[in-house]
GUBA-101817 format. One record per residue (C-alpha): residue number from 0; residue in one letter; chain; x, y, z. Coordinates in steps of 0.02 Angstrom, whole numbers, plus 50000, padded with zeros to 5 digits. Layout:
// GUBA-101817
<NUM,A,A,<X,Y,Z>>;
...
This chain:
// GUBA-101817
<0,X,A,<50000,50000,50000>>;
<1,X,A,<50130,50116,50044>>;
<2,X,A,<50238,50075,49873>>;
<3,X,A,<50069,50114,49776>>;
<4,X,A,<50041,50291,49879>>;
<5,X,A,<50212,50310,49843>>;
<6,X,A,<50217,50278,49649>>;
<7,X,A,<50043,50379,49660>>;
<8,X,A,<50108,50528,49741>>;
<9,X,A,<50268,50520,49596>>;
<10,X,A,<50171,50510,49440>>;
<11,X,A,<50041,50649,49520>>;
<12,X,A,<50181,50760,49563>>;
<13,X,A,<50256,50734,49377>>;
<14,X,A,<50105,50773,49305>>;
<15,X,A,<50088,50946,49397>>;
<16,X,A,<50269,50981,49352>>;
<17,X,A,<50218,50991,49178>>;
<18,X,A,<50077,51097,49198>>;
<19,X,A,<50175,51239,49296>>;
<20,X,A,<50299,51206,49159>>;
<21,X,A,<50182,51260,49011>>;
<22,X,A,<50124,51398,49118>>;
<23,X,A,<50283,51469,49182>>;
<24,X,A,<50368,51440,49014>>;
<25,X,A,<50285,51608,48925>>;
<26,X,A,<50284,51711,49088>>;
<27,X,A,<50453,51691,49122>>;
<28,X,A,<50506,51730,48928>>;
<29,X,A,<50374,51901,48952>>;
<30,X,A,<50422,51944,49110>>;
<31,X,A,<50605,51956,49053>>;
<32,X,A,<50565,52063,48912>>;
<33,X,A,<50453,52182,48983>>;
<34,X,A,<50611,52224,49113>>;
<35,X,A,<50710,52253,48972>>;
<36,X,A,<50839,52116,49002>>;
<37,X,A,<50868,51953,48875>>;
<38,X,A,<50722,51836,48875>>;
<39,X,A,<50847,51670,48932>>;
<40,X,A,<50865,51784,49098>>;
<41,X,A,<50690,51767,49149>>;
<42,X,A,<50715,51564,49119>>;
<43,X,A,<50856,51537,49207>>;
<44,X,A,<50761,51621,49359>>;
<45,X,A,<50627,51509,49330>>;
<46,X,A,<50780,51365,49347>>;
<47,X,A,<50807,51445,49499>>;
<48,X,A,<50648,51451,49582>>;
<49,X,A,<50646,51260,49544>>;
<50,X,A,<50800,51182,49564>>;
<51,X,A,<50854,51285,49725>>;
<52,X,A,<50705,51377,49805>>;
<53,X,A,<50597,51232,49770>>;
<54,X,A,<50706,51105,49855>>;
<55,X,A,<50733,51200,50031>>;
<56,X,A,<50588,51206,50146>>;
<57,X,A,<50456,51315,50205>>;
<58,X,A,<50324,51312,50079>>;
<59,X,A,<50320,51131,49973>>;
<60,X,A,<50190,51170,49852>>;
<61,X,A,<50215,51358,49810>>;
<62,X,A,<50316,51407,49659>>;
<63,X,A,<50438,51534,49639>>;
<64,X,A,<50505,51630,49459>>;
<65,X,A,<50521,51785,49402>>;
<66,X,A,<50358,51891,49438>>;
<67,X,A,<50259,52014,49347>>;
<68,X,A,<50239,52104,49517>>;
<69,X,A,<50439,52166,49513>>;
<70,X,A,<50457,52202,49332>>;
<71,X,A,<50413,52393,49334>>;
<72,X,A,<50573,52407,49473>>;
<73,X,A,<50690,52290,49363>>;
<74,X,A,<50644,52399,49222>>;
<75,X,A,<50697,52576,49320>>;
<76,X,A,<50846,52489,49378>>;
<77,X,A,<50906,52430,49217>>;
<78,X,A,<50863,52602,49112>>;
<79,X,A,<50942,52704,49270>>;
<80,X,A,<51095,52603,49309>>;
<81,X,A,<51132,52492,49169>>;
<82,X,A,<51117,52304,49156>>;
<83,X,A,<51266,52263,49246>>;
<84,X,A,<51168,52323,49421>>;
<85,X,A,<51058,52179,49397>>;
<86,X,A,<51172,52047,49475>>;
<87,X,A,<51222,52137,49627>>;
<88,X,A,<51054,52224,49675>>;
<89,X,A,<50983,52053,49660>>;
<90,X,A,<51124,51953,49742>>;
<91,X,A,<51114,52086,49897>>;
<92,X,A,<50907,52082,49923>>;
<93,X,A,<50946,51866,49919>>;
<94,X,A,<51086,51906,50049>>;
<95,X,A,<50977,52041,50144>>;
<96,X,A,<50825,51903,50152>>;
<97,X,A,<50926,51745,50226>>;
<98,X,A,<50977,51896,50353>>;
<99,X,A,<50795,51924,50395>>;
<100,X,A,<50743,51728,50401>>;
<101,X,A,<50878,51710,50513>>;
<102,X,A,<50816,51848,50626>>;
<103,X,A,<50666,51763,50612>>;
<104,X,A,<50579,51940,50537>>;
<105,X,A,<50459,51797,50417>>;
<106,X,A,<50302,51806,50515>>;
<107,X,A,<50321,51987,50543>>;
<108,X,A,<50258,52008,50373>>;
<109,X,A,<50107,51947,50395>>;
<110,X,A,<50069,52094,50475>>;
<111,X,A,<50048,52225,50347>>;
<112,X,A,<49881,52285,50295>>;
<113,X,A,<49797,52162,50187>>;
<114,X,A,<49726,52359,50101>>;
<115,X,A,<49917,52388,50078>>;
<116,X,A,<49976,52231,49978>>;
<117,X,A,<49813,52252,49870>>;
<118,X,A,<49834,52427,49840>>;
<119,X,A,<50041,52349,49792>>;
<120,X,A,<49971,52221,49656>>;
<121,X,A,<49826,52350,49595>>;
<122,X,A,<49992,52466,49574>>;
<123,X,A,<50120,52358,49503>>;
<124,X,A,<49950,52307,49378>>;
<125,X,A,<49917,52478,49323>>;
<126,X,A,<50095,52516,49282>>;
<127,X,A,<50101,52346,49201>>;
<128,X,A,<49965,52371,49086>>;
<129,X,A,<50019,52580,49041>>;
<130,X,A,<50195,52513,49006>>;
<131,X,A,<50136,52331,48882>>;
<132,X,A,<50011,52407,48793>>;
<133,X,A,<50138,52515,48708>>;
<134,X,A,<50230,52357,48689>>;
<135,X,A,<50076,52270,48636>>;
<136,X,A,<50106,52404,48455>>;
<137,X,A,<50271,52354,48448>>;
<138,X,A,<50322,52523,48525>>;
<139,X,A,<50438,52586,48661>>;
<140,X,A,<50371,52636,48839>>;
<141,X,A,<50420,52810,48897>>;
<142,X,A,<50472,52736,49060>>;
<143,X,A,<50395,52802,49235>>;
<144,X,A,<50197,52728,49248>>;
<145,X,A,<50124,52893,49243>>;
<146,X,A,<50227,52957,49080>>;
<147,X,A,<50144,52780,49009>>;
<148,X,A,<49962,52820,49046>>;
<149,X,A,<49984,52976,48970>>;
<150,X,A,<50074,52931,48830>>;
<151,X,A,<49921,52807,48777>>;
<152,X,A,<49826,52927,48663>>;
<153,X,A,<49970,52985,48571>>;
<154,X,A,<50026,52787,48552>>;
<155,X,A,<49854,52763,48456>>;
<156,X,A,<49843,52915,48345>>;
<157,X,A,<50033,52858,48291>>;
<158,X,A,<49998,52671,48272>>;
<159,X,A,<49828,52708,48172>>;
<160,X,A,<49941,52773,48057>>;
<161,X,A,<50090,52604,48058>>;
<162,X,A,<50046,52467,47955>>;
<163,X,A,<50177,52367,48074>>;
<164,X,A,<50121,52430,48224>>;
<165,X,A,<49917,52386,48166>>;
<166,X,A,<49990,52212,48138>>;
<167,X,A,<50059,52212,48308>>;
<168,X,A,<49917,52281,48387>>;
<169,X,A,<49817,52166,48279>>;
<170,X,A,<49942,52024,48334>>;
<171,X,A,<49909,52065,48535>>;
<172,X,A,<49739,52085,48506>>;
<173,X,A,<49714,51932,48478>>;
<174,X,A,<49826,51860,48590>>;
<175,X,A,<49713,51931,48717>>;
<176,X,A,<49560,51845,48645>>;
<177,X,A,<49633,51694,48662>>;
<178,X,A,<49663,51729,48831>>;
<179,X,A,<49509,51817,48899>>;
<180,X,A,<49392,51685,48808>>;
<181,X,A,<49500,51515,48832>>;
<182,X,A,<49412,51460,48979>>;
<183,X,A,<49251,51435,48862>>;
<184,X,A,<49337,51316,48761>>;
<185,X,A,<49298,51123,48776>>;
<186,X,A,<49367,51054,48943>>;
<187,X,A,<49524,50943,48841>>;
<188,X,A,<49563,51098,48767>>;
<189,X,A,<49565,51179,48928>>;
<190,X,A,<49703,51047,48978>>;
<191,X,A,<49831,51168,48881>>;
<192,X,A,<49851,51316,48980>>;
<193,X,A,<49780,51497,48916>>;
<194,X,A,<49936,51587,48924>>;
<195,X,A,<50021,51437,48809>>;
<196,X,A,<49885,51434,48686>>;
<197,X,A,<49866,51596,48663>>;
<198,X,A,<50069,51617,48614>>;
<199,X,A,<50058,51465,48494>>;
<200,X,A,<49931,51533,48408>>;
<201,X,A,<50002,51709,48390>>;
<202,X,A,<50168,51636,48347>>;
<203,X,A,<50064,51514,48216>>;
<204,X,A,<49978,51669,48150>>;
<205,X,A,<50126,51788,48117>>;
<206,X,A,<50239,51645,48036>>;
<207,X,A,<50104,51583,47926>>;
<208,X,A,<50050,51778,47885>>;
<209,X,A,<50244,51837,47887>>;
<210,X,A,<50176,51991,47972>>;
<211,X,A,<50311,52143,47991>>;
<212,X,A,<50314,52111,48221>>;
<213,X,A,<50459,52108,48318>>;
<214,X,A,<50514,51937,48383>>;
<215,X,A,<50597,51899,48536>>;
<216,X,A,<50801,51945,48520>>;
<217,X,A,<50888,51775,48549>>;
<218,X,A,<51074,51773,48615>>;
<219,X,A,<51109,51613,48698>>;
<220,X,A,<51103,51571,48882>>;
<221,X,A,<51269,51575,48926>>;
<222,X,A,<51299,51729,48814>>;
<223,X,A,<51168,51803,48916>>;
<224,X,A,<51216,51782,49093>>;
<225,X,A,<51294,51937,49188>>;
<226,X,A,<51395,51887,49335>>;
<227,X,A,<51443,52028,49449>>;
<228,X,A,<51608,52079,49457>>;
<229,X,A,<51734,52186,49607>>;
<230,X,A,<51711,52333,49487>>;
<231,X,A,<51506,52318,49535>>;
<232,X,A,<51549,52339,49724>>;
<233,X,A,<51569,52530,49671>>;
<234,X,A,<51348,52538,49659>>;
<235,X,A,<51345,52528,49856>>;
<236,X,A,<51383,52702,49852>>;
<237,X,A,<51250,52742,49749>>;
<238,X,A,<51065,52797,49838>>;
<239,X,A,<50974,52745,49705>>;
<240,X,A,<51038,52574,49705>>;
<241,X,A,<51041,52560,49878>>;
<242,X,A,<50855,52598,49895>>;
<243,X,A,<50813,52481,49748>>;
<244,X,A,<50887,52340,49859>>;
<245,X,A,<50770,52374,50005>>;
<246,X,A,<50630,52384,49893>>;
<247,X,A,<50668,52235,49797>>;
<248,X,A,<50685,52139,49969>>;
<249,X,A,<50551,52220,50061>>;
<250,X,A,<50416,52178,49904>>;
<251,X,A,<50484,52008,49858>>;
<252,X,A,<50488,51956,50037>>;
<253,X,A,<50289,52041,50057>>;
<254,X,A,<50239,51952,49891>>;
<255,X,A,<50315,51784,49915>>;
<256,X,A,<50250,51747,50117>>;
<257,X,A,<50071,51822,50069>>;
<258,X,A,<50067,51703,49897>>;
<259,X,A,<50096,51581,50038>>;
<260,X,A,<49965,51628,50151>>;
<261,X,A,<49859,51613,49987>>;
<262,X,A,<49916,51437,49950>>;
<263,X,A,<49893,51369,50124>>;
<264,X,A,<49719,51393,50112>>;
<265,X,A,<49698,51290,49950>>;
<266,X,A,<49765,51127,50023>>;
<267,X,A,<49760,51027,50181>>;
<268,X,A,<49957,50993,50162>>;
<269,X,A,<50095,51048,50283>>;
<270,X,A,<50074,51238,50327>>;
<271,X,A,<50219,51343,50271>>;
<272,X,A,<50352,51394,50408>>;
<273,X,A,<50376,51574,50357>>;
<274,X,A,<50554,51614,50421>>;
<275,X,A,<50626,51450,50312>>;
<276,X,A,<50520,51509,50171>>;
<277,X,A,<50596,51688,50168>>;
<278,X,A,<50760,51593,50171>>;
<279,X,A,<50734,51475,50043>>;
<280,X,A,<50691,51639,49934>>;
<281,X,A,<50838,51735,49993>>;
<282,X,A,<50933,51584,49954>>;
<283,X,A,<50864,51577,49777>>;
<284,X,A,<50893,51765,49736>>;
<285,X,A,<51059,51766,49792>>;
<286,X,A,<51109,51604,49677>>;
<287,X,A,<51018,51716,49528>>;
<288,X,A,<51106,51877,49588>>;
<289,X,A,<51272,51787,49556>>;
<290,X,A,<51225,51744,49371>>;
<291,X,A,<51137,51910,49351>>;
<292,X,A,<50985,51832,49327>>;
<293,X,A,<50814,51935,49384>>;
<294,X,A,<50735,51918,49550>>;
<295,X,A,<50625,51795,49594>>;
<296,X,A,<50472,51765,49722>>;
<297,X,A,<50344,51670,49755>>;
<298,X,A,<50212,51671,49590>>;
<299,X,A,<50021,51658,49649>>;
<300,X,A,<49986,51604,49447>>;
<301,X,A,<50092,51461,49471>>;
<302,X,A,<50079,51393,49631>>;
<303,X,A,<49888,51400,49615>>;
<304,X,A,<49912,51311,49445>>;
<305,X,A,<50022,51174,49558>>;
<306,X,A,<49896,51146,49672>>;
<307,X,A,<49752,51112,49560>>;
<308,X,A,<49856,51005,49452>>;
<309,X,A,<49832,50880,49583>>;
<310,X,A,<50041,50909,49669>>;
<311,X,A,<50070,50828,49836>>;
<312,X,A,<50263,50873,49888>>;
<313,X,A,<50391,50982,49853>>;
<314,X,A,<50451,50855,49693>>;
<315,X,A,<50328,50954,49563>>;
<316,X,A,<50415,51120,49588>>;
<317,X,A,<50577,51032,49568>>;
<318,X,A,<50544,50943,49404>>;
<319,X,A,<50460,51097,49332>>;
<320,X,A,<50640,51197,49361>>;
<321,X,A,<50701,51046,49269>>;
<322,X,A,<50590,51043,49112>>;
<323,X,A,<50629,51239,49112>>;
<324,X,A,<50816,51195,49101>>;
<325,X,A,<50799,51062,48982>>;
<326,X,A,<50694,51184,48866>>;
<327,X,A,<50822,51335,48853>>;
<328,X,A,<50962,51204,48815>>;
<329,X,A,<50902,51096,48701>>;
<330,X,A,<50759,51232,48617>>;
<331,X,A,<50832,51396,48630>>;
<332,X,A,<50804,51439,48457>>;
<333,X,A,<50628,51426,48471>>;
<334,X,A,<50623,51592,48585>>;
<335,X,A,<50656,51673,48420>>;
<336,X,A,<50521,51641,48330>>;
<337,X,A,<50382,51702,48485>>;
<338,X,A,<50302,51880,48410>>;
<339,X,A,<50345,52026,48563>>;
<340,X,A,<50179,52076,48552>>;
<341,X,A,<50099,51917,48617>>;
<342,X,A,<50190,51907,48777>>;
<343,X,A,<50154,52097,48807>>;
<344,X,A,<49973,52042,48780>>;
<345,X,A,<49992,51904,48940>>;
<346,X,A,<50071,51997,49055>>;
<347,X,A,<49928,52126,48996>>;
<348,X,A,<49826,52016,49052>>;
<349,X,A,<49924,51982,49190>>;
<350,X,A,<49926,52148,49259>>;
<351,X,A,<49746,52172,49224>>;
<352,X,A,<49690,52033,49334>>;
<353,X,A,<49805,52115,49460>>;
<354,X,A,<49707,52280,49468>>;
<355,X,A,<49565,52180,49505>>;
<356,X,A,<49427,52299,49511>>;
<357,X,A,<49278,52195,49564>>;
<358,X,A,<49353,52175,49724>>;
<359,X,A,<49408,52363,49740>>;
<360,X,A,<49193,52387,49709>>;
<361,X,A,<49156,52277,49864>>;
<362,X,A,<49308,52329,49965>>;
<363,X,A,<49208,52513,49957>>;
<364,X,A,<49020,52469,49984>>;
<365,X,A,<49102,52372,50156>>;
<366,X,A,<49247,52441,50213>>;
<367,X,A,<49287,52601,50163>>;
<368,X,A,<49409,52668,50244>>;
<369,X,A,<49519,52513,50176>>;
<370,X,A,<49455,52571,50003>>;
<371,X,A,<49523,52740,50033>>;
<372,X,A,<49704,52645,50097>>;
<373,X,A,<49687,52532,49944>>;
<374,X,A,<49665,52672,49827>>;
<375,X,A,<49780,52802,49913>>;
<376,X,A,<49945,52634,49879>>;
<377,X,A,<49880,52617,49699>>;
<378,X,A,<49889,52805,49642>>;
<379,X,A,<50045,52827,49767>>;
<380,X,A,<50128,52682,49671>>;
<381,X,A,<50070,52790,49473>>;
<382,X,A,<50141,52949,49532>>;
<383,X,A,<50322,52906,49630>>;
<384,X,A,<50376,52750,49628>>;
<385,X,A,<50342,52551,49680>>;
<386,X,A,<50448,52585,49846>>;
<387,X,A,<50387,52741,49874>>;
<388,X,A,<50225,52697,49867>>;
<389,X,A,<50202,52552,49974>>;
<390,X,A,<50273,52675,50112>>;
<391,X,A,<50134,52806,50084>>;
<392,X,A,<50014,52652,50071>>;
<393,X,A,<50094,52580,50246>>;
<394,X,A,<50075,52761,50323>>;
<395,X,A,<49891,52773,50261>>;
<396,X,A,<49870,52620,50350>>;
<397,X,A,<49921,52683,50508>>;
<398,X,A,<49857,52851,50477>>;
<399,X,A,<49685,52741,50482>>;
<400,X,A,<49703,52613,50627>>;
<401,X,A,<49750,52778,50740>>;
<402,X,A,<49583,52862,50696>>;
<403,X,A,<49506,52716,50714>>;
<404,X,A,<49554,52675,50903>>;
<405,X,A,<49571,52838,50955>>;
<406,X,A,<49373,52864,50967>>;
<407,X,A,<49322,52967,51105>>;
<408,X,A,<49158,52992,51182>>;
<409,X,A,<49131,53161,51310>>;
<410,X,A,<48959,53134,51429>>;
<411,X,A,<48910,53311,51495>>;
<412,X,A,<48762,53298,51632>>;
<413,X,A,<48710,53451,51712>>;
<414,X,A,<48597,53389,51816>>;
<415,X,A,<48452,53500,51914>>;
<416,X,A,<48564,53659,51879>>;
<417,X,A,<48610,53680,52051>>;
<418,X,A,<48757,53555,52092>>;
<419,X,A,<48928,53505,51996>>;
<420,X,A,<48907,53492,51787>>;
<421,X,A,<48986,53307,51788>>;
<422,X,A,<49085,53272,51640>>;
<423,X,A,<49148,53085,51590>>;
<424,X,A,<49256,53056,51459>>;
<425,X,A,<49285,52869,51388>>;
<426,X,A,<49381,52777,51247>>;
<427,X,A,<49561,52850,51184>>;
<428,X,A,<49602,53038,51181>>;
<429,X,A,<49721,53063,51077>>;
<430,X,A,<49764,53222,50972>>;
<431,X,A,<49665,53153,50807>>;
<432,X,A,<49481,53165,50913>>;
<433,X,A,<49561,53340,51013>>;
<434,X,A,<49450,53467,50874>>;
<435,X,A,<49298,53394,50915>>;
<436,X,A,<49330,53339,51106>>;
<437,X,A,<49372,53534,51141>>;
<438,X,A,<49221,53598,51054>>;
<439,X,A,<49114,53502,51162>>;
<440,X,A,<49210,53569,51315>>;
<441,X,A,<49214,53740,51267>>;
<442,X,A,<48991,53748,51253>>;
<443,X,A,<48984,53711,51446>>;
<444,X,A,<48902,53853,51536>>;
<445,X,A,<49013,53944,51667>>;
<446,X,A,<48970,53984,51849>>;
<447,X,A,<48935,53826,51915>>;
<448,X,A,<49064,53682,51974>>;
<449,X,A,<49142,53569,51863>>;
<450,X,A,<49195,53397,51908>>;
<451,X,A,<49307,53325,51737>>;
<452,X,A,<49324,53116,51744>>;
<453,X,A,<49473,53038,51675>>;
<454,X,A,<49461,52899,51761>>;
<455,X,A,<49372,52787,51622>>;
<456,X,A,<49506,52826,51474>>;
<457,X,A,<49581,52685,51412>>;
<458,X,A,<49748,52793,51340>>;
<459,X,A,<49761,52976,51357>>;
<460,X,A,<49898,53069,51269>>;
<461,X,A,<50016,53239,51303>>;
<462,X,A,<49923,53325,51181>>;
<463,X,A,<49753,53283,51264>>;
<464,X,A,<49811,53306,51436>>;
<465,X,A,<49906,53477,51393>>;
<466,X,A,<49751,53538,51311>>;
<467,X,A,<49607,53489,51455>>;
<468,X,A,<49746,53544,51606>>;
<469,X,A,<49742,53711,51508>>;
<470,X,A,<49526,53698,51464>>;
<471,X,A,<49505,53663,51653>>;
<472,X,A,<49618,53791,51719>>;
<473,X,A,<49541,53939,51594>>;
<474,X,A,<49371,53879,51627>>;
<475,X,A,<49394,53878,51826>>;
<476,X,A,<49467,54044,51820>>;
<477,X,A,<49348,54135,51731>>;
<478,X,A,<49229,54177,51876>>;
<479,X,A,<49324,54060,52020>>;
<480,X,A,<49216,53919,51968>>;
<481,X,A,<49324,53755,52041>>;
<482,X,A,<49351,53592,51895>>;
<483,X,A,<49392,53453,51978>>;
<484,X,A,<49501,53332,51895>>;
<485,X,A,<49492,53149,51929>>;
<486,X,A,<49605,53014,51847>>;
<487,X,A,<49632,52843,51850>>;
<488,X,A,<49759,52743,51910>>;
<489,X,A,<49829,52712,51727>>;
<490,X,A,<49811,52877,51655>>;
């Protein structure tokens, strides 16, 4: 019994290896491209994320690769800096993450506003979508995500008037028929993931039509590989770079634990031990840092595509990093017959499913102050930066839990008009609630006693006590009217 749940357990992990192959296979290849960098680069991460991240533990059925979610910082870091950055920003946030596993910093993660990370991946999908669809024509994104978004009308008047860049668009177009409508197609089609299909198909189309597209720009995997060098050490003194390696290790690290929070909830397997897991990623960047390969993290896409394929252990993930490697040496030529416009058209996709604006819709009608955090990361991320962002979405956050416990409630009773006016505050006084908790204080009648109860605050802060110390010492004074101050022991 045990040699059959053995075998079992083999040809089922196999099976899903193959899958996550097919599906990884275009996403690495678009990935690559839309960060400006040589298509084997985003394979040989894929490699990675098999052969080395997927053997160490902490997570056994998630999948790591290169991820749609860091491309719009590859591609700054590349067009600022120059390829040869690549290696040792991504070699430093691998070295920076085994740091933080080891500090045990994994589970710490976990608590960042869920409002925050989907504000991140609405972001990173806006800025994804600006900057393909002007790849989607065959045409050359201005750079920054805002500069893209309004570049788009300007794109369209030109490429109306392109034959090429009509055939490109024409090219994409379809591409992203193929993908939006695949899931209608018979279930044995279905077996053939949408992202595959729908590059065939385009790739079918332009050879058979010899349309006038770009293809992908083949060099040859080892001709491809940037290894850093002493001479890179030099970056470290550079700001720029600097920050790019916190962000890259801050947002790979966020991404990778919450795609395993995700993935734990779609099997009854073991759970994932976060502070290996952030390891096993830190472990994997810093192996692709050293060929200059692009970052890598945990992909939602594929590990969800892992579990449903039926996967049971770590093995699948493996084996898929195999099949990659096998592919890009024995097929490398076949990269250059794939049409650009078709893999701008998945990660289009991609990044469109990443915006997700259904949820946005019920996130307002429920919660809406989240909305507002959600929205406030996502427009932060258009108009500065992916780093910058987050931190305006992380302080927007805050900004929101403070108002939200710091709710104050002031109970005036006057009584029969002849003894004390009894005032009893309750909750959190902190300076956020001072406006309104002064306004009430500042309508209560003088001439008569006033007895002012702190006792019942749960937190009371300098502000707040600076500003009723002064209310109750003006208010006394004005006609020698005693207020009476009581606190509580933990005020």
């Amino acid at each position: 019994m045990e040699l059959f749940s053995a075998r079992d357990t083999l040809w089922r992990d196999a099976l899903a290896s193959v899958v996550v192959f097919l599906v990884a296979l275009p996403l690495c290849i678009g990935v690559a491209v839309a960060s400006g960098v040589p298509p084997e680069l985003g394979l040989v991460t894929g490699i990675i994320g098999g052969l080395v991240a997927g053997a160490l533990p902490g997570s056994s059925l998630q999948v790591s690769g290169p991820a749609a979610g860091l491309t719009v910082l590859v591609y700054e870091a590349v067009h600022e800096h120059g390829l040869r950055v690549l290696g040792i920003v991504v070699l430093s946030t691998g070295l920076l993450q085994l740091a933080m596993g080891a500090l045990r910093l994994g589970r710490w993660f976990r608590a960042i506003s869920i409002s925050v990370v989907q504000g991140m991946l609405a972001g990173i999908g806006l800025a994804l979508v600006a900057g393909q669809v002007h790849t989607l024509f065959d045409g050359r994104s201005p750079g920054a995500a805002l500069a893209n978004l309004t570049a788009l009308p300007e794109l369209l008047a030109d490429s109306a008037r392109d034959p090429s860049a009509l055939a490109a668009g024409g090219v994409g177009a379809g591409t992203l028929a193929v993908l939006v409508c695949w899931r209608f197609v018979p279930r044995r089609l279905r077996t053939v993931p949408a992202a595959l299909a729908a590059v065939a198909l385009a790739t079918l189309a332009t050879a058979v039509l010899d349309l006038p597209v770009q293809r992908i720009q083949v060099h040859g995997l080892l001709a491809a590989l940037r290894p850093p060098s002493l001479d890179d050490l030099g970056y470290f003194g550079d700001v720029g770079v600097l920050g790019t390696i916190v962000a890259f290790a801050l947002i790979a690290s966020a991404e990778s634990l919450f795609s395993a929070a995700a993935v734990d909830r779609m099997h009854n397997g073991p759970r994932t031990r976060y502070d290996q897991e952030l390891m096993a990623q830190g472990a994997g960047n810093s192996v692709c840092g050293l060929l200059g390969a692009l970052p890598m993290t945990a992909v939602i896409v594929r590990s969800a595509t892992n579990v449903q394929a039926g996967a049971r252990t770590k093995l699948s993930r493996i084996l898929h990093g195999g099949w990659l490697l096998a592919f890009t040496v024995a097929a490398p030529a076949v990269l250059g017959v794939i049409p650009v416009t078709a893999l701008a058209a998945v990660l289009v996709h991609a990044g469109w499913k990443l915006l997700s604006p259904r949820d946005v819709g019920r996130l307002w009608r429920t919660e809406r102050g989240e909305a507002i955090v959600l929205l406030g990361t996502t427009l932060a991320i258009v108009l500065t930066n992916l780093f910058e962002g987050v931190l305006i979405g992380i302080l927007l956050a805050i900004a929101k839990t403070a108002w939200d416990v710091s709710d104050i409630h002031v109970d005036v009773r006057e009584g029969d008009g002849t003894g004390p006016i009894e005032i009893r505050l309750t909750g959190n006084a902190t300076f956020l609630r001072l406006p309104r908790m002064l306004d009430t204080l500042e309508a209560i009648p003088h001439g008569r006693p006033v007895e002012l109860d702190l006792s019942a605050l749960r937190h009371l802060d300098h502000a707040c006590r600076t500003a009723l110390m002064g209310w109750a010492t003006q208010h006394g004074g004005r006609d020698d009217t005693p207020v009476r101050v009581s606190e509580g022991a933990g005020i």
